[in-house]
N, C-alpha and C positions, 0 to 999 in steps of 0.2 A: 319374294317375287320382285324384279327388278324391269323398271322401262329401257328403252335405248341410250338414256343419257345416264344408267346407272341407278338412279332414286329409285326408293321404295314403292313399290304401285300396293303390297299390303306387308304386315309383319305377322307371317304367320307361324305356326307348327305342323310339321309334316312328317307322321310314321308310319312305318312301310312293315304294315301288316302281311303280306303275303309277298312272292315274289314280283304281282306284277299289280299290288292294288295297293292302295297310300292313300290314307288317311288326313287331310289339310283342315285344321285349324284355324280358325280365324279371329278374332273379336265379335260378335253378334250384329255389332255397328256395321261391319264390311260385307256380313253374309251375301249380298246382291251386287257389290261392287268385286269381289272375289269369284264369285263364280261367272260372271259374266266377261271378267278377265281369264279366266283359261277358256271359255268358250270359245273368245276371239282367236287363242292363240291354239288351238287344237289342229292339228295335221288335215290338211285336207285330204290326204288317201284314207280316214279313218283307221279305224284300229283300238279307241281311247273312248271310254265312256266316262261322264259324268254323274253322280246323282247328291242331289243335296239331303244330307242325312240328319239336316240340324233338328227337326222336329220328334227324332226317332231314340234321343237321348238327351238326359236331364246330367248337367255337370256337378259334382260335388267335391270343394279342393281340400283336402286334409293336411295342413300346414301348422307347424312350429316344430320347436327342439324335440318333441315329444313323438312326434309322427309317424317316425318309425316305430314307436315300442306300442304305440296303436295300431297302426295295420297288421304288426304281429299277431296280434289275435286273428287276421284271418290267412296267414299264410305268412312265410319265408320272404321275408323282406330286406333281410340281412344285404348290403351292399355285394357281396360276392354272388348273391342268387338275383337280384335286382339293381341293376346297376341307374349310376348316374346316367340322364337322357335316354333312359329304354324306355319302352312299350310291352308289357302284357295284356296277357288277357286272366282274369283272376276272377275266385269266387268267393262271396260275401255272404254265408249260413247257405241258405238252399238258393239263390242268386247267382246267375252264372252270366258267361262272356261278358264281364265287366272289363271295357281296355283301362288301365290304368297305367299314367305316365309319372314317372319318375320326374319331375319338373315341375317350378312352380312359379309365378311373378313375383314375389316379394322377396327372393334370396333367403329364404327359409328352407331346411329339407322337408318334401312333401310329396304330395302326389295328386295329379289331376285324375278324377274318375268318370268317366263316361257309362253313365250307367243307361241300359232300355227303360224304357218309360215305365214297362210294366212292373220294374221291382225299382224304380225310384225312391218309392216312402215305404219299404221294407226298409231297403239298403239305409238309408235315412235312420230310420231306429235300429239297425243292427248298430252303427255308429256312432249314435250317441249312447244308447245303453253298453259299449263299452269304451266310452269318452271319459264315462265319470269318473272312473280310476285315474286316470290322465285332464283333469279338470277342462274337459272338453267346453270351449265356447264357441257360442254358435258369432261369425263375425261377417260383415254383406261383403260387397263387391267395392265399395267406396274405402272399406277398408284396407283391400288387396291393391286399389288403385294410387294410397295414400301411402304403406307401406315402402313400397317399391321404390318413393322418390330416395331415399335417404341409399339407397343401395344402388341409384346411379340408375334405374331400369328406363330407360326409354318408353314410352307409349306410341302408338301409329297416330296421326291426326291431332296430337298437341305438343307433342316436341319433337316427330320426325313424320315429313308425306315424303309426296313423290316426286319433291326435288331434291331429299337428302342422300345422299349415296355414305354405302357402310364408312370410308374413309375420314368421312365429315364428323359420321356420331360414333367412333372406337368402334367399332364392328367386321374391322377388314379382317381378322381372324377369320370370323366365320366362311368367307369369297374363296373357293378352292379353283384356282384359275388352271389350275393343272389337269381340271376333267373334262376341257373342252369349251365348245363354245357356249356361250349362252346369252340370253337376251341381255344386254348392256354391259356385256366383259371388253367390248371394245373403249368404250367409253371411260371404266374404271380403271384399264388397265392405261390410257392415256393423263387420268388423275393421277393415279400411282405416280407418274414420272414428272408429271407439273408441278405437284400437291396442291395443297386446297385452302382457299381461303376465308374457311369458317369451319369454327370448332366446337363440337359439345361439351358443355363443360358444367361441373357441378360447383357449386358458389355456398360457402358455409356461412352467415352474415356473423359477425363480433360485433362486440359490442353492442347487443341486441339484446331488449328486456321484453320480453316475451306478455308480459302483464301490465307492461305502460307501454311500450312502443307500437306502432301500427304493423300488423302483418303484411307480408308482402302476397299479394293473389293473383299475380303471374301478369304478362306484359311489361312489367319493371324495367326500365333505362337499365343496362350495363353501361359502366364505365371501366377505364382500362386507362393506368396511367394520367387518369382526371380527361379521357376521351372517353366519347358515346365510341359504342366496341359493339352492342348489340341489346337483346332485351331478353328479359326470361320467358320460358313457356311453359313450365309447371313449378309451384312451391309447396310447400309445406311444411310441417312441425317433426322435427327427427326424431324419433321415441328414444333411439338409441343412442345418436351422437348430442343430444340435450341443447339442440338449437336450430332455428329455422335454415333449410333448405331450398335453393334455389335451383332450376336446370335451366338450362338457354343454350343458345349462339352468339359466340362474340368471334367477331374479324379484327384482323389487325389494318386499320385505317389512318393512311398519313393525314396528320392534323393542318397539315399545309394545303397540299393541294388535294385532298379526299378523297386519294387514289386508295382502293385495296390493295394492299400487299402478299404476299405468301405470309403461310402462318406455321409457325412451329411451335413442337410440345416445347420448348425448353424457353421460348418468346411467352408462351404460356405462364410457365412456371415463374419464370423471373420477372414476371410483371405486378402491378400493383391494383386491386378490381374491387371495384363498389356496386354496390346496386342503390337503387338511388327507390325508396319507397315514402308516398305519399309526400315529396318535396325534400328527402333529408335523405344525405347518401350514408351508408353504414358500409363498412371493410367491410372483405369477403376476402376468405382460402377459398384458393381454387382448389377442383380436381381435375386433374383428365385422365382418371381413369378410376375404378370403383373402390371405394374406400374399404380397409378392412374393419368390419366391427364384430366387437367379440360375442363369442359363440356363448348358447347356456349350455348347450350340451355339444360335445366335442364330433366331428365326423368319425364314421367308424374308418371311413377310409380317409387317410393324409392326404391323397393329391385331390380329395373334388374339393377340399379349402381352396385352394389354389384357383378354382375356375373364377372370372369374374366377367359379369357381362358388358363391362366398357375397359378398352385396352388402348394404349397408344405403342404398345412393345406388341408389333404385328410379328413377328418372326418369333421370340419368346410363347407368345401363347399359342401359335400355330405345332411348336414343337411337343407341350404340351396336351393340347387336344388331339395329337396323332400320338404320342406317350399313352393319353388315357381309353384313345379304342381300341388299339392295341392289348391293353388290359382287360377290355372287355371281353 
């Protein structure tokens, strides 16, 4: 959902259950600022109802390499019967209308389950009694939030609100300016031809010892060429890439007279970035755009490797994600 000058008003998911009913997604944090937002924005001729269904279902997300050859136990989940980004509706032992989505936050293959209340802690032990073959662990939400950094995922409310617009945080992929109008396509499509001067960007620190150095817990100075460029908004410990993780905004800022400049991926890349924590700067690889890290278990299908959720090749990945629903 986007305001008039483009930014994010929430980062949601949206699946289109039936031809004219759709399913919105939120973070639990947004539930009130979400729906109070399309309220505003609903047609005055009516025709469009709302109801909030968040208390009518318990979520349960089943993620890692293994995830799929679990949900097997309850049904066809093979990539050809269940594709990347769909929505079913599926049954779990005597458990029915369970929507589950193909998608997950942490860049794992998985699946979000919206299950009714009333078979909540059935579905619950139909899934861990047969987890244990698959050394099921149970892991919270701080986990999935922590996860996520090293794969580049954006959060609503700590590294993107509603003055970031998609072109700022890699996300111009997902903008199909081509269906018309929509609330803040004027706005983005006048970014598009300006560009934009500030970039999401992932910060890998070197030369960082993990066990005697201080960690960095977000707010951190960015530097850029031995310039303040900007500051982080979430860090963390990479599990994968074996070093702390930084995300942020950094602008490209003339040192003379402190004007912003345009920012480009390739100013990016050939630039030199520190993050500066607890008084002592440490190098930093940049990204600007999602790193690949290796699989334990390989996709059944080759091109959802290819998907990533931060892009700075808008035409590239556009080409792709109309390649892959076309395959669907």
């Amino acid at each position: 959902m986007h305001n008039e000058r483009g930014g994010y008003e929430n980062d949601c998911t949206v699946a289109r259950l039936q031809e004219n009913l759709f399913l919105v997604v939120a973070p639990t944090t947004q539930q009130t600022r979400c729906r109070k937002w399309l309220n505003r924005h609903l047609p005055k001729e009516g025709g469009i109802g709302i109801a909030d269904v968040t208390s009518s279902y318990t979520v349960i997300n089943i993620i890692g390499p293994l995830a799929r050859d679990l949900m097997n136990n309850f049904g066809d989940m093979s990539q050809a019967a269940f594709p990347f980004f769909t929505c079913q509706t599926i049954n779990i032992g005597y458990a029915s209308n369970i929507l589950a989505m193909n998608i997950t936050h942490t860049g794992e293959t998985g699946w979000a389950l919206y299950i009714p209340n009333e078979y909540a802690l059935y579905v619950y032990e139909c899934l861990t009694k047969a987890g244990k073959d698959y050394s099921l662990t149970l892991a919270g939400h701080f986990a999935m939030r922590t996860l996520r950094i090293e794969r580049f995922y954006a959060f609503w409310g700590q590294d993107i609100d509603s003055t970031t617009t998609p072109f700022e945080c890699g996300r111009a992929f997902r903008v199909k300016f081509e269906k018309g109008n929509f609330i803040g396509r004027d706005a983005l499509l006048k970014q598009q031809t300006a560009g934009v001067t500030r970039s999401y960007v992932q910060l890998l620190l070197e030369d960082h010892d993990m066990d005697t150095d201080p960690w960095p817990w977000g707010g951190e100075p960015i530097f850029c060429n031995g310039n303040f460029a900007g500051r982080t908004t979430t860090t963390g410990y990479g599990y994968t890439l074996g070093q702390q993780v930084c995300l942020g905004f950094v602008k490209n800022i003339d040192p003379a007279t402190k004007t912003i400049l345009p920012l480009t991926s390739d100013w990016i890349q050939n630039s030199k970035f520190e993050v500066e924590v607890a008084g002592r700067r440490f190098p930093a690889k940049v990204n600007v755009r999602s790193p690949r890290l290796p699989a334990v278990v390989a996709f059944e299908h080759p091109e959802v490797v290819k998907y990533v959720t931060t892009q700075d090749d808008e035409t590239g990945v556009k080409k792709f994600v109309k390649k892959m629903a076309m395959e669907i």
